[in-house]
PDB file of the backbone (N, CA, C, O) and the ligand in Angstrom, with CONECT records:
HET     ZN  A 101       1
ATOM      1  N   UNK A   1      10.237 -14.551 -14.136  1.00  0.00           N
ATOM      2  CA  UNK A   1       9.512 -14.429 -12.876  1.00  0.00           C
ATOM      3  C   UNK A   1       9.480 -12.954 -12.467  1.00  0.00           C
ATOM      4  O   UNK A   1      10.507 -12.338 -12.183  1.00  0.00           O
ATOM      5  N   UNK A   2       7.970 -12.289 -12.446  1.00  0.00           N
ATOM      6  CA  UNK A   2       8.390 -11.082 -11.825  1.00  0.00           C
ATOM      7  C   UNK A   2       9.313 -10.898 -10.311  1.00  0.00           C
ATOM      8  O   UNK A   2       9.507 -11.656  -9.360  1.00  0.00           O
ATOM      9  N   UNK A   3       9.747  -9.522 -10.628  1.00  0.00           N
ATOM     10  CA  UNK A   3      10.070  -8.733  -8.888  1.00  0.00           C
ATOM     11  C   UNK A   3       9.294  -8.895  -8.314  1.00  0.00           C
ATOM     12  O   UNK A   3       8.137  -8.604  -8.618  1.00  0.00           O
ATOM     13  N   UNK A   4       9.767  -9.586  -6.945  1.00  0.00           N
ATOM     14  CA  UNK A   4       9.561  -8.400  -5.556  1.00  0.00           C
ATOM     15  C   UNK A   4       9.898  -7.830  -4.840  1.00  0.00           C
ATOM     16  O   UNK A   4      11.099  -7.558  -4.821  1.00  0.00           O
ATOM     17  N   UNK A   5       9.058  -7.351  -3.890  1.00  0.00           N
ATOM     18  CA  UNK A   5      10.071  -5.820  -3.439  1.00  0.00           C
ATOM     19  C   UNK A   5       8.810  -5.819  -2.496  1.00  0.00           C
ATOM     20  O   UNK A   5       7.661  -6.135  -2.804  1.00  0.00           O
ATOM     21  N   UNK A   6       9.285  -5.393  -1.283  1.00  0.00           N
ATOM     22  CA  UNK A   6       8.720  -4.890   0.085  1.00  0.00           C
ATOM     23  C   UNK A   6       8.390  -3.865  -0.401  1.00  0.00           C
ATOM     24  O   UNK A   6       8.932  -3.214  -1.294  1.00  0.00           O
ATOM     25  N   UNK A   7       6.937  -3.568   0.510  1.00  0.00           N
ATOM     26  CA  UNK A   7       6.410  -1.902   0.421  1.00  0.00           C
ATOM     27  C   UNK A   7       7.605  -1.701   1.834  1.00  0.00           C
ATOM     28  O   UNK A   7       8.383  -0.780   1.581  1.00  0.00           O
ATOM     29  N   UNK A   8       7.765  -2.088   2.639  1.00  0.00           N
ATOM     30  CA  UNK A   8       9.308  -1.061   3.764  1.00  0.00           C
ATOM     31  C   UNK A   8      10.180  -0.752   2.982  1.00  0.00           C
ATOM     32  O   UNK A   8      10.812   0.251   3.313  1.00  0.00           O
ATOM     33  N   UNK A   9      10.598  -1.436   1.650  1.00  0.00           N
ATOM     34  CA  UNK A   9      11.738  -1.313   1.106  1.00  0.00           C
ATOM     35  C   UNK A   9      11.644  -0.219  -0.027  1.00  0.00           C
ATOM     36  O   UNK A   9      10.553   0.220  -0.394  1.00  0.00           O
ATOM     37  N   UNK A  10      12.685   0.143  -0.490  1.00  0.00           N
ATOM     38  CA  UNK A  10      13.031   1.173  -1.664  1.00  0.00           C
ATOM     39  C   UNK A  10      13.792   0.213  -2.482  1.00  0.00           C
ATOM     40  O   UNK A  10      15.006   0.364  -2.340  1.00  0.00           O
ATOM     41  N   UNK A  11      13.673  -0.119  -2.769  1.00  0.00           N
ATOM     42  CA  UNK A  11      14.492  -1.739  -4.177  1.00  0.00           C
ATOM     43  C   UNK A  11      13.840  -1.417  -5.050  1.00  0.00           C
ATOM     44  O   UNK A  11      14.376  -1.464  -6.157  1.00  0.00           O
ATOM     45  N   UNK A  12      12.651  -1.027  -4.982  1.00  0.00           N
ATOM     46  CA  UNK A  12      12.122  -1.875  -6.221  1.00  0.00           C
ATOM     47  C   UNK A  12      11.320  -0.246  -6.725  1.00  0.00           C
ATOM     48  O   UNK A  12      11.456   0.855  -6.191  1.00  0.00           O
ATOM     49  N   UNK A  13      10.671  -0.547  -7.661  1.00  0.00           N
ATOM     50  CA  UNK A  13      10.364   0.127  -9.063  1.00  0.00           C
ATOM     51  C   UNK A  13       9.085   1.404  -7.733  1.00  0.00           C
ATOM     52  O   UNK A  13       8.693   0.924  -6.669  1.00  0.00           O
ATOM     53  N   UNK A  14       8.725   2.773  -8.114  1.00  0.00           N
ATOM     54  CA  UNK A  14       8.047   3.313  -7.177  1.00  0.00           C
ATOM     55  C   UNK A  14       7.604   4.161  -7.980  1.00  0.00           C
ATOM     56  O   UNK A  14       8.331   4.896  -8.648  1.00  0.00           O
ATOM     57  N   UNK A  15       5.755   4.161  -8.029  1.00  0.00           N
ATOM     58  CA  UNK A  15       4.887   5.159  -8.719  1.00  0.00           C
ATOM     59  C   UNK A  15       4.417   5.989  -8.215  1.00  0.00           C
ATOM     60  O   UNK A  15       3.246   6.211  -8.522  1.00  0.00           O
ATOM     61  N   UNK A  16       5.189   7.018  -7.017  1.00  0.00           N
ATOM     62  CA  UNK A  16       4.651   8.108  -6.596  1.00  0.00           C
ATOM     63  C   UNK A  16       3.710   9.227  -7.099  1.00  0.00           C
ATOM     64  O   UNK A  16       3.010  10.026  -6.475  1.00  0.00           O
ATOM     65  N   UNK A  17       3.899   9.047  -8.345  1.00  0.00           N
ATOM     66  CA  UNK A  17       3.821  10.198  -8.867  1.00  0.00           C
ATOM     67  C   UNK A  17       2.018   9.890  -9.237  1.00  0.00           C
ATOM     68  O   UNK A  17       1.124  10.730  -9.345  1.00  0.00           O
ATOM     69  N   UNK A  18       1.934   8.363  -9.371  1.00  0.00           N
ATOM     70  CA  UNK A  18       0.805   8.064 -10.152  1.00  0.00           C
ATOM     71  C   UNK A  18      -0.260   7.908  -8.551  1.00  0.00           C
ATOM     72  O   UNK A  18      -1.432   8.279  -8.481  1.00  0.00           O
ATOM     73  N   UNK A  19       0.406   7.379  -7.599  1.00  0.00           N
ATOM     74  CA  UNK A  19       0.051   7.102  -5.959  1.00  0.00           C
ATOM     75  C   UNK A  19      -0.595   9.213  -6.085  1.00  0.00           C
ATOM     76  O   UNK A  19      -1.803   9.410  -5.947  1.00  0.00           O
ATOM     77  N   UNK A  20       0.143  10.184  -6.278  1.00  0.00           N
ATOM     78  CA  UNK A  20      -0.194  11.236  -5.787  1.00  0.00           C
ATOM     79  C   UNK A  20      -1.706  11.634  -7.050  1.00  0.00           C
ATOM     80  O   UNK A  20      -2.548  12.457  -6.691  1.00  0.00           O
ATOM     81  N   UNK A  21      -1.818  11.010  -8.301  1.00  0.00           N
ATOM     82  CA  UNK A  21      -2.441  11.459  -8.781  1.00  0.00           C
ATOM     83  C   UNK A  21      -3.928  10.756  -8.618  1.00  0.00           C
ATOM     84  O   UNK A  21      -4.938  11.322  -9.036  1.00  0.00           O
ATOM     85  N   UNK A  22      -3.960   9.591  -8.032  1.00  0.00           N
ATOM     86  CA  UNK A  22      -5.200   8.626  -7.570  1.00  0.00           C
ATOM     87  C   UNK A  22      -5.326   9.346  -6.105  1.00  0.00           C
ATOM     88  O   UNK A  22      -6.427   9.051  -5.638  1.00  0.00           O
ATOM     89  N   UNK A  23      -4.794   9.948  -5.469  1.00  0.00           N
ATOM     90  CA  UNK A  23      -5.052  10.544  -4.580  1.00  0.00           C
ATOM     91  C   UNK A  23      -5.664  11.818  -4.402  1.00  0.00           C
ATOM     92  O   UNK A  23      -6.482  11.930  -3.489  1.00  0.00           O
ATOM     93  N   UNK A  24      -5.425  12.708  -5.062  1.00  0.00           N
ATOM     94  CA  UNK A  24      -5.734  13.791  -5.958  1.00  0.00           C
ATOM     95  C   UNK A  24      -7.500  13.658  -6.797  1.00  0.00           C
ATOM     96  O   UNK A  24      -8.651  14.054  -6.615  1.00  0.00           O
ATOM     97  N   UNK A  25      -6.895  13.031  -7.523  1.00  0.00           N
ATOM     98  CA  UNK A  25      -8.376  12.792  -8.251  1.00  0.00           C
ATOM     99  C   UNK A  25      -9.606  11.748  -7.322  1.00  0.00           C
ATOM    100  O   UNK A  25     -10.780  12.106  -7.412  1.00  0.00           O
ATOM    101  N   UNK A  26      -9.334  10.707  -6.609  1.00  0.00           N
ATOM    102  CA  UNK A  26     -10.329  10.700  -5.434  1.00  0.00           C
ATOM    103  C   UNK A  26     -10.629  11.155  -4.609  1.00  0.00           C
ATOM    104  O   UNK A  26     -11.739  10.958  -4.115  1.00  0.00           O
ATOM    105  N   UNK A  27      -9.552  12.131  -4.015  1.00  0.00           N
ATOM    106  CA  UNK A  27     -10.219  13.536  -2.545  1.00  0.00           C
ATOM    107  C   UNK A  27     -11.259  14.231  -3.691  1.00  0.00           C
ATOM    108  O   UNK A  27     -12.428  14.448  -3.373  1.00  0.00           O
ATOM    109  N   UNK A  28     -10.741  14.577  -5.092  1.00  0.00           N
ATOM    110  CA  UNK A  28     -11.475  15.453  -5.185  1.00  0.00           C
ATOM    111  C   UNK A  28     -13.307  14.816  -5.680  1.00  0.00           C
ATOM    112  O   UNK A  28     -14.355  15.404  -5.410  1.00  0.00           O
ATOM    113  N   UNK A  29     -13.188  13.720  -6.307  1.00  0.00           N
ATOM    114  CA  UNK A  29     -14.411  12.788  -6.456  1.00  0.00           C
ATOM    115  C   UNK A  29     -14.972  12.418  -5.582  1.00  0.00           C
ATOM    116  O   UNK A  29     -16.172  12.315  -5.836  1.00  0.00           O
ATOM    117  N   UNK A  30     -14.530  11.956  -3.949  1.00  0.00           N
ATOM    118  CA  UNK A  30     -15.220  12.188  -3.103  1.00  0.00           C
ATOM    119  C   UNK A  30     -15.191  13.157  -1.590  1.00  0.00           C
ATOM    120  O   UNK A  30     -15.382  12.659  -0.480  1.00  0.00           O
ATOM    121  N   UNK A  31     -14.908  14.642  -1.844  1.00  0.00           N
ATOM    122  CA  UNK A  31     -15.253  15.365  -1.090  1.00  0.00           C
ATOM    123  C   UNK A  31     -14.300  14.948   0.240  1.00  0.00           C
ATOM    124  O   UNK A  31     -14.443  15.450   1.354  1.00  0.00           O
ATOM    125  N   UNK A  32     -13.409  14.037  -0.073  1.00  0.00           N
ATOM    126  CA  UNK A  32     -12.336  13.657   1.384  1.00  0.00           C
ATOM    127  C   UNK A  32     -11.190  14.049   1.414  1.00  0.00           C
ATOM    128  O   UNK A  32     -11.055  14.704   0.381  1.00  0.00           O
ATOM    129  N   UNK A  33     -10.201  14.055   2.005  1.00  0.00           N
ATOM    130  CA  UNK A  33      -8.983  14.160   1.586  1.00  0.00           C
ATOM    131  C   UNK A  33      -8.186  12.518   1.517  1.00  0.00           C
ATOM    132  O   UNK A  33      -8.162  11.936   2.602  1.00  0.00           O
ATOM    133  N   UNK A  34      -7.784  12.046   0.754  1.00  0.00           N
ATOM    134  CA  UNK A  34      -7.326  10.852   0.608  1.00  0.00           C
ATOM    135  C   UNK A  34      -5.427  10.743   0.433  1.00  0.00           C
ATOM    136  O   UNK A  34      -4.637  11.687   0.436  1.00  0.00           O
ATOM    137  N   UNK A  35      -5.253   9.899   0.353  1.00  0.00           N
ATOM    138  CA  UNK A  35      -4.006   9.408   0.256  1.00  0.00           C
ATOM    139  C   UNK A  35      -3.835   8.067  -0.334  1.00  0.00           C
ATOM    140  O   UNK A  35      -4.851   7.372  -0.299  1.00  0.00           O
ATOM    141  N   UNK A  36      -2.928   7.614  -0.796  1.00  0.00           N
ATOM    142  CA  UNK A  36      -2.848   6.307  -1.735  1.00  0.00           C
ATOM    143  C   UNK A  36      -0.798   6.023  -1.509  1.00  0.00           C
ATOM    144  O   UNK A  36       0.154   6.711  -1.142  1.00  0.00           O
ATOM    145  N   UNK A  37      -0.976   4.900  -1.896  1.00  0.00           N
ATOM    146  CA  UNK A  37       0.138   4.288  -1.491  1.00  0.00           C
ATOM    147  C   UNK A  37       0.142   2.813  -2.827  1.00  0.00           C
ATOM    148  O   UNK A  37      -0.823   2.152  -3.211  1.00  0.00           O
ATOM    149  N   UNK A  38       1.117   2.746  -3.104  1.00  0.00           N
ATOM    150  CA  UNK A  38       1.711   1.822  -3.976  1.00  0.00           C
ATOM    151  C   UNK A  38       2.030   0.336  -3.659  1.00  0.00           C
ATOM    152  O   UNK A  38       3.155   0.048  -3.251  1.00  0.00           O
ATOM    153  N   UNK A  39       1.177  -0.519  -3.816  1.00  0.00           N
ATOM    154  CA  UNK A  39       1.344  -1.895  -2.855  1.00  0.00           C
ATOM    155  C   UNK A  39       2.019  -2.846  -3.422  1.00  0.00           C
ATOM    156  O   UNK A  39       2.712  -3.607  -2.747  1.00  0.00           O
ATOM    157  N   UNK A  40       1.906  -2.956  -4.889  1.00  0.00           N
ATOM    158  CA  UNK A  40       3.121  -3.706  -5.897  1.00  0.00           C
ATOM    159  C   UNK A  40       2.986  -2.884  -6.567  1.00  0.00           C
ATOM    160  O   UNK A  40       2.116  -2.034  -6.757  1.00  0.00           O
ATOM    161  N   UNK A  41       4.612  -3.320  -7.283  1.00  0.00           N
ATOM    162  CA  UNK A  41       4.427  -2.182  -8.807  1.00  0.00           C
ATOM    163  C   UNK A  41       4.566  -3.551  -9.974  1.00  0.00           C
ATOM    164  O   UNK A  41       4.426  -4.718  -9.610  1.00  0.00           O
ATOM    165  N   UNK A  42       4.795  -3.240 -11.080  1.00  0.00           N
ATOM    166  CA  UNK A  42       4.417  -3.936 -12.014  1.00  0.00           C
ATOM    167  C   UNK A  42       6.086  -3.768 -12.960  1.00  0.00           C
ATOM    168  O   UNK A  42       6.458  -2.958 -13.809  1.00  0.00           O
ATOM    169  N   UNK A  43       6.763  -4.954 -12.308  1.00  0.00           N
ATOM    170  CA  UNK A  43       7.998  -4.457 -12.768  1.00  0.00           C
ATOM    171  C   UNK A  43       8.010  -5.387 -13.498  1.00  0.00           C
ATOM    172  O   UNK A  43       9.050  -5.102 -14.093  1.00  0.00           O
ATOM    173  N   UNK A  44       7.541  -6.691 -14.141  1.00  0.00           N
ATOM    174  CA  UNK A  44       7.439  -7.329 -15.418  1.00  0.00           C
ATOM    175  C   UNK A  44       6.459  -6.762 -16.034  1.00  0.00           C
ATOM    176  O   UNK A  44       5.599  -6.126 -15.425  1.00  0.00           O
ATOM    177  N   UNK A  45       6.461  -6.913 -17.274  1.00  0.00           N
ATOM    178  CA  UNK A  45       5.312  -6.765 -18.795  1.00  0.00           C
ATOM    179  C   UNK A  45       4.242  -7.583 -18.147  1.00  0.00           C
ATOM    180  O   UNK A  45       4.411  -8.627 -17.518  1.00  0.00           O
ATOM    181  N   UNK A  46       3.018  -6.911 -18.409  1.00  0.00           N
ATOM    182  CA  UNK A  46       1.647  -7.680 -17.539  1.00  0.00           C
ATOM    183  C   UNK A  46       1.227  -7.897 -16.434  1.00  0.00           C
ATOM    184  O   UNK A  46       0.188  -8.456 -16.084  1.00  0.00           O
ATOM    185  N   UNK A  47       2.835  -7.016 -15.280  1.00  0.00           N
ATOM    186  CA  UNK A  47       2.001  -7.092 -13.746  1.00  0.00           C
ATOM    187  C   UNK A  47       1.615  -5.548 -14.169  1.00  0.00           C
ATOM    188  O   UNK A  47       2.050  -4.726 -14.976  1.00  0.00           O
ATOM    189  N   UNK A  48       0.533  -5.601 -13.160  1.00  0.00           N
ATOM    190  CA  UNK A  48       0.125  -4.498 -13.004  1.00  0.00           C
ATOM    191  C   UNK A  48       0.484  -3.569 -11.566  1.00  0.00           C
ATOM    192  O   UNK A  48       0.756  -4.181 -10.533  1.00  0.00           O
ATOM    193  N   UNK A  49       0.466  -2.202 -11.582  1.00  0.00           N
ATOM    194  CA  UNK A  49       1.057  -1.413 -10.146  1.00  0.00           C
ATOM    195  C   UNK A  49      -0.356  -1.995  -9.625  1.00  0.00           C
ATOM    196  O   UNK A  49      -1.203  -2.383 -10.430  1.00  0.00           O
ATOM    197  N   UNK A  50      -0.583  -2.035  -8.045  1.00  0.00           N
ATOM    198  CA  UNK A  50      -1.728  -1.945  -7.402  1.00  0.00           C
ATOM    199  C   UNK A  50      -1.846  -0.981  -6.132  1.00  0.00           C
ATOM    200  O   UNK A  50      -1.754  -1.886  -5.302  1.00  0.00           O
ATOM    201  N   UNK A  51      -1.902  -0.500  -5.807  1.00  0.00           N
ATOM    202  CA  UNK A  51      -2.385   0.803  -4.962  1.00  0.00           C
ATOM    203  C   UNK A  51      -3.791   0.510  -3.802  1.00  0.00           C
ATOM    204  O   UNK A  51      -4.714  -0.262  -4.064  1.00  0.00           O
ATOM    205  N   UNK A  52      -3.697   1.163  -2.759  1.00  0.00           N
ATOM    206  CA  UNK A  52      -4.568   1.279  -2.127  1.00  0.00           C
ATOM    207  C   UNK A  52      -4.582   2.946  -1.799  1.00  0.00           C
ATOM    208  O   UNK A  52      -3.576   3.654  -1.767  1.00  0.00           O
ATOM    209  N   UNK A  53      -6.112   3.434  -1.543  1.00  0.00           N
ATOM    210  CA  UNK A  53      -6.266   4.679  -1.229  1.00  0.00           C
ATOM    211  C   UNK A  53      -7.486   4.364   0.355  1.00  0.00           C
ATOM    212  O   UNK A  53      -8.254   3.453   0.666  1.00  0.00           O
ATOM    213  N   UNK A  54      -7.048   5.756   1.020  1.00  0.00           N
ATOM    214  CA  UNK A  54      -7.572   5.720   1.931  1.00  0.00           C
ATOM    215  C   UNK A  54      -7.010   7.260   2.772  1.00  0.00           C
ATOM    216  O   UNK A  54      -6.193   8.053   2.305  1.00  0.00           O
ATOM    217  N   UNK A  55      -7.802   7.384   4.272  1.00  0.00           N
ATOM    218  CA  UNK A  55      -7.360   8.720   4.560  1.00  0.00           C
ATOM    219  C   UNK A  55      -5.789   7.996   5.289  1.00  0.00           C
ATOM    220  O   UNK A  55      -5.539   6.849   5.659  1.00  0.00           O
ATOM    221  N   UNK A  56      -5.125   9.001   5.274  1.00  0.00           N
ATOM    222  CA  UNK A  56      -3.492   8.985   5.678  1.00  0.00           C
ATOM    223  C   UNK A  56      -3.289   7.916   7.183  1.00  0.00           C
ATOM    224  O   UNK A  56      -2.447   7.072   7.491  1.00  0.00           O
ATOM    225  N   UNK A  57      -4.273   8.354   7.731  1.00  0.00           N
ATOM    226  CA  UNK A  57      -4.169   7.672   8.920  1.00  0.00           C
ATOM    227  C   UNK A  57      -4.614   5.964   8.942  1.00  0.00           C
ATOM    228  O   UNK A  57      -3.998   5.198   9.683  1.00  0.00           O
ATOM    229  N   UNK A  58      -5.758   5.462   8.042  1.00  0.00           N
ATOM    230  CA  UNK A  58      -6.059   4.322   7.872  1.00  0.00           C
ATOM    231  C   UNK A  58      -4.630   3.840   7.127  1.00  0.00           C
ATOM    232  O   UNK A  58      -3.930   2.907   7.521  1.00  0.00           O
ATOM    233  N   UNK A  59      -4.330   4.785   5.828  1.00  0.00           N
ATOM    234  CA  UNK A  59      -3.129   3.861   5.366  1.00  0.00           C
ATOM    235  C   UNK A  59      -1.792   3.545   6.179  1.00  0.00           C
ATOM    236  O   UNK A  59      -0.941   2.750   5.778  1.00  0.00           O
ATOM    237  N   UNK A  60      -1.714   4.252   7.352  1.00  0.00           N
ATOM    238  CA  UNK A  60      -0.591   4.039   7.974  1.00  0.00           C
ATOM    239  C   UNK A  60      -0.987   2.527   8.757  1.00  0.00           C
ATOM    240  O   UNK A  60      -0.519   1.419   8.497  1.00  0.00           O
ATOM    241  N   UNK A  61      -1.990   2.886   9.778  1.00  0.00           N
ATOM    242  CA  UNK A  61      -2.590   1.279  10.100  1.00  0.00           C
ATOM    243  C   UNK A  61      -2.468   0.327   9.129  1.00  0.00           C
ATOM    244  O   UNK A  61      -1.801  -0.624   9.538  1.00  0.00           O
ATOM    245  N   UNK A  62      -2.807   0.219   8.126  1.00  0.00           N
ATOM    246  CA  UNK A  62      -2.598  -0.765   7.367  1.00  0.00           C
ATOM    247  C   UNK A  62      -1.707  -1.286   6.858  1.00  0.00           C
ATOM    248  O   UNK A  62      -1.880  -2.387   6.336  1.00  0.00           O
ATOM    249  N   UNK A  63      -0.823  -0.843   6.848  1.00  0.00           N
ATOM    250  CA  UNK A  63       0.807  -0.670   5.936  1.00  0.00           C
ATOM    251  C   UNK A  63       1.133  -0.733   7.155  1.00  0.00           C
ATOM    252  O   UNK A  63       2.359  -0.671   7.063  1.00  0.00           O
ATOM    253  N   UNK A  64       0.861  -0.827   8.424  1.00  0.00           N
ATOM    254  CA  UNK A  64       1.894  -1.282   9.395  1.00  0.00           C
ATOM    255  C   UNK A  64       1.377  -2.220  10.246  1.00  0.00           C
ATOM    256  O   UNK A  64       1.746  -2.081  11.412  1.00  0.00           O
ATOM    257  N   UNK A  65       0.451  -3.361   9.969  1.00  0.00           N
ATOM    258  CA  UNK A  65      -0.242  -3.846  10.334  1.00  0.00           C
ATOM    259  C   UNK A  65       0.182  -4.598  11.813  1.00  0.00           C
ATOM    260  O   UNK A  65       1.376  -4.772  12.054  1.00  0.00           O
ATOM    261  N   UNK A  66      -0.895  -5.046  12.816  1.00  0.00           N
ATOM    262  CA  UNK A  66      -0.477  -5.637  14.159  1.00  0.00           C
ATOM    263  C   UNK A  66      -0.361  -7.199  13.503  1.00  0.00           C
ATOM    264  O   UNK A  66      -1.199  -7.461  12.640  1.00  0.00           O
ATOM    265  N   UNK A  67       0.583  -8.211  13.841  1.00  0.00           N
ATOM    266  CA  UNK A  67       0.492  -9.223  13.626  1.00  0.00           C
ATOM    267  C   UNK A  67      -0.615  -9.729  13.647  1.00  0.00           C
ATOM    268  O   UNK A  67      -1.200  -9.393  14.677  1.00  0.00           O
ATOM    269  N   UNK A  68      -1.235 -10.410  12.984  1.00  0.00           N
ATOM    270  CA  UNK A  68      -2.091 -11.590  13.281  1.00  0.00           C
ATOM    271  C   UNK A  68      -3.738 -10.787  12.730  1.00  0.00           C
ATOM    272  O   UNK A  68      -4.770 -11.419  12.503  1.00  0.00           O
ATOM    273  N   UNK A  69      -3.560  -9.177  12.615  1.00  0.00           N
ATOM    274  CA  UNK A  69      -5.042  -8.754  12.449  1.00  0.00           C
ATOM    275  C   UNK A  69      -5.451  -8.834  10.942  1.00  0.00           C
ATOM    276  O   UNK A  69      -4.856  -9.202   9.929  1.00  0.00           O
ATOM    277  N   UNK A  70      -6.693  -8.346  11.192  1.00  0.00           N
ATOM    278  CA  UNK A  70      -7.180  -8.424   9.744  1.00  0.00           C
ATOM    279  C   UNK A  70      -6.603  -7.663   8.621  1.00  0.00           C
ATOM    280  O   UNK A  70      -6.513  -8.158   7.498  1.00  0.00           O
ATOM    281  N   UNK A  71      -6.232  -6.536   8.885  1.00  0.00           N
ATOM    282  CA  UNK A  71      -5.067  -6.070   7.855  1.00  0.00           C
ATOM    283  C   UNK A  71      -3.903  -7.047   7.509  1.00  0.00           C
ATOM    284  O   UNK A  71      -3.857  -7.381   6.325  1.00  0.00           O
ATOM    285  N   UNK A  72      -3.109  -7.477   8.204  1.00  0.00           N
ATOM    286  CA  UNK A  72      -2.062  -8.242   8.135  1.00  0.00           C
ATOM    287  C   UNK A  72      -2.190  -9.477   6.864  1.00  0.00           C
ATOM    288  O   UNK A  72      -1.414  -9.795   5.962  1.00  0.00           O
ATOM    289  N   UNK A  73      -3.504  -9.965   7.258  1.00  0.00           N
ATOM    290  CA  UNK A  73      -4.173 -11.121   6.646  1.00  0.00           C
ATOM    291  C   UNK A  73      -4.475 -10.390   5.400  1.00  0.00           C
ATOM    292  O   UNK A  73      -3.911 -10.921   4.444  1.00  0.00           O
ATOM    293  N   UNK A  74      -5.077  -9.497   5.130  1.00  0.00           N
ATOM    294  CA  UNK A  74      -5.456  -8.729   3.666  1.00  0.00           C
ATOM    295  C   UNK A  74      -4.522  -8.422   2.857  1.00  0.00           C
ATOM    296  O   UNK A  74      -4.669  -8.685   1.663  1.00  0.00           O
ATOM    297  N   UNK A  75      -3.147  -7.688   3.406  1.00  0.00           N
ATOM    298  CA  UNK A  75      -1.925  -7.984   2.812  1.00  0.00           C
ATOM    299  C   UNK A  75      -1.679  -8.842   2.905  1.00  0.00           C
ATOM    300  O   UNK A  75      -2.258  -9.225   1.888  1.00  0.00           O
ATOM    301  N   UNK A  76      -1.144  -9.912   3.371  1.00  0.00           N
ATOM    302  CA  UNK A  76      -0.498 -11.712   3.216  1.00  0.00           C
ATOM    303  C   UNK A  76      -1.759 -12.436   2.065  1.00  0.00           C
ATOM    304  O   UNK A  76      -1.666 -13.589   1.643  1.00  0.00           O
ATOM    305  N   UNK A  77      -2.538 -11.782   1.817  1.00  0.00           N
ATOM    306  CA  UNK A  77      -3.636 -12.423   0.757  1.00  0.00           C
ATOM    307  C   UNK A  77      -2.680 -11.849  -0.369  1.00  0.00           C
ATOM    308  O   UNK A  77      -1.987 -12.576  -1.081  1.00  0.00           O
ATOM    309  N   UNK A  78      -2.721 -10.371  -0.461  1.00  0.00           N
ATOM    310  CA  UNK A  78      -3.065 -10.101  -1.880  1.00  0.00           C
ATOM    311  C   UNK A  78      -1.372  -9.831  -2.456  1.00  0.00           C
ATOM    312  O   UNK A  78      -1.017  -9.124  -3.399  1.00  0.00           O
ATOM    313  N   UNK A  79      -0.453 -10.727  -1.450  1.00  0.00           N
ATOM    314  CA  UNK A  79       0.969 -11.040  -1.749  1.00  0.00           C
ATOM    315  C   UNK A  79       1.821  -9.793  -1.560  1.00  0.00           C
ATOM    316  O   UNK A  79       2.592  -9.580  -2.496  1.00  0.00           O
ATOM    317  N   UNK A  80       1.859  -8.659  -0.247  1.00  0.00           N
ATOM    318  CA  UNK A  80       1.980  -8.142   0.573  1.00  0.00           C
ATOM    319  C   UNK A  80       2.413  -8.000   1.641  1.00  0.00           C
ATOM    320  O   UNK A  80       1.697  -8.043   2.642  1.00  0.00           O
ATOM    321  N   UNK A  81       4.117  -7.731   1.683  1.00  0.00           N
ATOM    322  CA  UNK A  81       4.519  -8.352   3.066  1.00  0.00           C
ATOM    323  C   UNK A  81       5.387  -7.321   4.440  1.00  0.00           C
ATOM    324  O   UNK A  81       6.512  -7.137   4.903  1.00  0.00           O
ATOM    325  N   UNK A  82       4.167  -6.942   4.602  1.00  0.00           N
ATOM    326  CA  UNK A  82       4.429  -5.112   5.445  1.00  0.00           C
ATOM    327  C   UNK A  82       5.387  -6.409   6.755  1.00  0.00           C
ATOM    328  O   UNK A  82       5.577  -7.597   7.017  1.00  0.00           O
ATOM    329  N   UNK A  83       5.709  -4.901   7.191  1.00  0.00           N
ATOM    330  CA  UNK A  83       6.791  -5.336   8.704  1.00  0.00           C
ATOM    331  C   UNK A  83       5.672  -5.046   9.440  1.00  0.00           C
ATOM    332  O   UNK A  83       5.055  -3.982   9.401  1.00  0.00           O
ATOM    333  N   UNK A  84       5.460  -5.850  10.002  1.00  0.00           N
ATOM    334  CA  UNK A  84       4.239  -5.894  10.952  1.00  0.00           C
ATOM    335  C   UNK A  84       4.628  -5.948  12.513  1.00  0.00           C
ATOM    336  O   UNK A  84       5.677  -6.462  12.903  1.00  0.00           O
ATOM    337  N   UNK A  85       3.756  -5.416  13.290  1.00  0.00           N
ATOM    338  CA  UNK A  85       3.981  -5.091  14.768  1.00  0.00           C
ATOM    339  C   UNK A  85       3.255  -5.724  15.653  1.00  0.00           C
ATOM    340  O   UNK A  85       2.451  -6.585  15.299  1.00  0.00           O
ATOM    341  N   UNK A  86       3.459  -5.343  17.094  1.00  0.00           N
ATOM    342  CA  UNK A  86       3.080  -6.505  17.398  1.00  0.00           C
ATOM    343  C   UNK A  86       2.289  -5.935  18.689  1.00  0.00           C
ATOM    344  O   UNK A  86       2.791  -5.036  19.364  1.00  0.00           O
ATOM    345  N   UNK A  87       1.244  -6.400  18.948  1.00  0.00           N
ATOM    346  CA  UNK A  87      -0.207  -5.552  19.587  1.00  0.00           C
ATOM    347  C   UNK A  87       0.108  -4.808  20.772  1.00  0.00           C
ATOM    348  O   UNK A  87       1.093  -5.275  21.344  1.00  0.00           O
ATOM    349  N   UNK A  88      -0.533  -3.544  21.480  1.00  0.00           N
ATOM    350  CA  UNK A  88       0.372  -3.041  22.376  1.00  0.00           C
ATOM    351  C   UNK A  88       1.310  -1.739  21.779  1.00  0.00           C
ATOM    352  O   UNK A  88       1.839  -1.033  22.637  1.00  0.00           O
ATOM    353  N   UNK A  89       1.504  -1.443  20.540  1.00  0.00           N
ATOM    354  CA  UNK A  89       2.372  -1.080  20.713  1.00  0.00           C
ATOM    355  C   UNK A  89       2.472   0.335  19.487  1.00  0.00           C
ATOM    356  O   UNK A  89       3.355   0.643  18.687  1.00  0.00           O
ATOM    357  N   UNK A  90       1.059   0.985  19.829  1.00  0.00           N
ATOM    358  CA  UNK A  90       0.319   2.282  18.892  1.00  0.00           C
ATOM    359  C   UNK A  90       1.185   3.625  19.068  1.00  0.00           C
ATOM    360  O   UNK A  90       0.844   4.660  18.496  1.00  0.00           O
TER     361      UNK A  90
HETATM  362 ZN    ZN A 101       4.337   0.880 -10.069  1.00  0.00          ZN2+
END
């Protein structure tokens, strides 16, 4: 059975290095400055890491999602389980 591991947490397996280089190579492909973040990593044979990119400030919203919003729901889909907050409270 693969790992899991919270993106809040440090447990588990972490591709910074690969997070800084999808970040890197999409600011520079599209003219933005971007940022990327590591959403699972692929700590059995055949998972794969998955990543989201976006500017710094969307990824913080998202990765810290308000209970109940549509972020929250997009992570709890794609098996994603941020510490989430609770509205009110920016
Ligand atoms: Zn990884």
């Amino acid at each position: 059975m693969p790992r899991r591991w919270r993106i809040d947490g440090r447990d588990g397996p972490r591709c910074d290095v690969l997070a800084g280089m999808l970040a890197g190579f999409l600011s520079y492909a599209s003219g933005r400055s971007l940022a990327a973040r590591e959403i699972g990593c692929g700590a059995a044979p055949g998972t794969p890491c998955r990543f989201v990119v976006g500017t710094e400030r969307r990824l913080e919203r998202l990765l810290e999602p308000v209970a109940g919003s549509d972020d929250a729901h997009l992570l709890l889909a794609l098996d994603v389980h941020p510490a989430v907050r609770e509205a009110g409270h920016d």
